[in-house]
N, C-alpha and C positions, 0 to 999 in steps of 0.2 A: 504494500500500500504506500510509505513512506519511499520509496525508490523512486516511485514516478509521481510522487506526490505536487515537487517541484513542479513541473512541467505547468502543471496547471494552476499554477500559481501570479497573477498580475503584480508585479513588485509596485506599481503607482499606489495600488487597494492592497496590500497584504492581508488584512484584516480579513477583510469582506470576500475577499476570493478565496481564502484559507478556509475561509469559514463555508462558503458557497461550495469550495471542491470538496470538501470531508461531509457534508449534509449531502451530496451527488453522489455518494459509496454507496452500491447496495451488496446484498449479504451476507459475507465474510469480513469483506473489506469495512464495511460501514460500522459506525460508532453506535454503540447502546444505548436507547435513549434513558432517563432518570428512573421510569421506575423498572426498563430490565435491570439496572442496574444494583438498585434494591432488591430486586428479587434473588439475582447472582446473589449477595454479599448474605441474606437471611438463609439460602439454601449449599451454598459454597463448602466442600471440605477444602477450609483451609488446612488443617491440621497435613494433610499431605499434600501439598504441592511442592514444588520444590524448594529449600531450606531458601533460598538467597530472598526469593520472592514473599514464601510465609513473612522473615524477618523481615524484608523490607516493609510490607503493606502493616505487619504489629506497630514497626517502628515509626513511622509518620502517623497510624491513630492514636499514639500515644503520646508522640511531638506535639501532635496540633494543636494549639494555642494552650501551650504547655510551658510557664515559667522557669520550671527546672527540667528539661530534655533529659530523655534517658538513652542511653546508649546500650544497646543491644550487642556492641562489641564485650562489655562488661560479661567476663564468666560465671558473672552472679546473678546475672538475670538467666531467666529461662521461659520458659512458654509450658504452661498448666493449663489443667481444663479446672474448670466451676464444679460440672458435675464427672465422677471421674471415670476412668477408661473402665475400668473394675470394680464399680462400687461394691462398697462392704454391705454385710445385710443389715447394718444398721440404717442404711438408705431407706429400706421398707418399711422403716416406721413413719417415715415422711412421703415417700411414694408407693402406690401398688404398683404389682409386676408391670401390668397394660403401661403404661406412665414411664417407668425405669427401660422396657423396649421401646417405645414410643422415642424416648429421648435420645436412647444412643443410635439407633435405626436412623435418625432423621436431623440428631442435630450437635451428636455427641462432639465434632470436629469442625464444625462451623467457626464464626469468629465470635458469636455471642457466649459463646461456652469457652472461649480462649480467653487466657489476660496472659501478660506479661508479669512476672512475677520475681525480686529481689528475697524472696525468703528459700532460695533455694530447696524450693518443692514441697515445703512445709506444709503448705494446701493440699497436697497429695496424699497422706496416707490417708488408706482409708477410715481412721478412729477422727478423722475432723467431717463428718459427715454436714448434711446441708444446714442445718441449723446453727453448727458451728463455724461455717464457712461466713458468714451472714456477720454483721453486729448487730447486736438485741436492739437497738434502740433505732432503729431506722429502716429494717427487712432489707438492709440491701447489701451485699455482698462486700468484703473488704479485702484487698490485701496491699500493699505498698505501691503500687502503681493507678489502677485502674476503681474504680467502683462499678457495679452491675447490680442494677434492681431484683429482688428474687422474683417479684410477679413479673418481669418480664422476661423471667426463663421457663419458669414452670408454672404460667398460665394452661388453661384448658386447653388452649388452642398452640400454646407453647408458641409466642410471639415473640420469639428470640430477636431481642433489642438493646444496643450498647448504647448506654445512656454518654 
């Protein structure tokens, strides 16, 4: 697409021809419009794509108008899930089976179930189940980088949404 992207380009209107040649792509070639691209990111395994790319798109949502940047080159950070690869059975007290497959079936590796995380995986065993992942006083999900609402992971409809 970018190869012969030039070509079509009027250097007097860069703007407007830029704009005018990349809205002319259709199929492959052409750009997502805002809500496929909402739907990619709600349906997405991220968790496997390839490492350079996962990092990248964690490390600019977590830049983004971010006072203190974090750097992903740091060996201390790492990439967790919310709800985890293996939950322990103490997850059952907080969700039924239907709910626990529902989750990892459809959204266990997505980016709403990812944070970036400096506690080096301490979220991870499974003895810190959902409730203790959360802080009491606000249902929403904690650990040193990121915040995540729990109603907006394990809604009915599980409207996985990164606040």
């Amino acid at each position: 697409m970018f190869l012969n992207l030039y070509s079509e380009i009027d250097t007097s209107d860069y703007y407007t021809s830029l704009e005018r040649a990349l809205i002319k792509k259709k199929n492959m070639l052409r750009f997502p419009n805002n809500k496929e691209i909402e739907i990619a990111l709600a349906e997405k395994d991220v968790y496997n794509i390839q490492s350079k790319n996962r990092v990248y798109l964690l490390e600019l949502l977590e830049n983004y108008n971010n006072r203190e940047p974090v750097s992903v080159e740091d060996p201390a950070i790492t990439i967790e899930h919310i709800f985890p690869q293996n939950p322990d059975v103490k997850w059952f007290d907080e969700l039924d089976q239907a709910d626990i497959d529902e989750i990892q079936e459809k959204y266990l590796n997505t980016i709403a179930n990812l944070t970036l995380s400096g506690n080096n995986g301490s979220l991870s065993p499974p003895e810190n189940i959902f409730n203790s992942k959360r802080r009491e006083d606000s249902g929403h999900f904690q650990n040193s980088i990121r915040t995540v609402r729990k109603t907006d992971i394990y809604t009915a409809d599980y409207g996985l949404t990164v606040i």
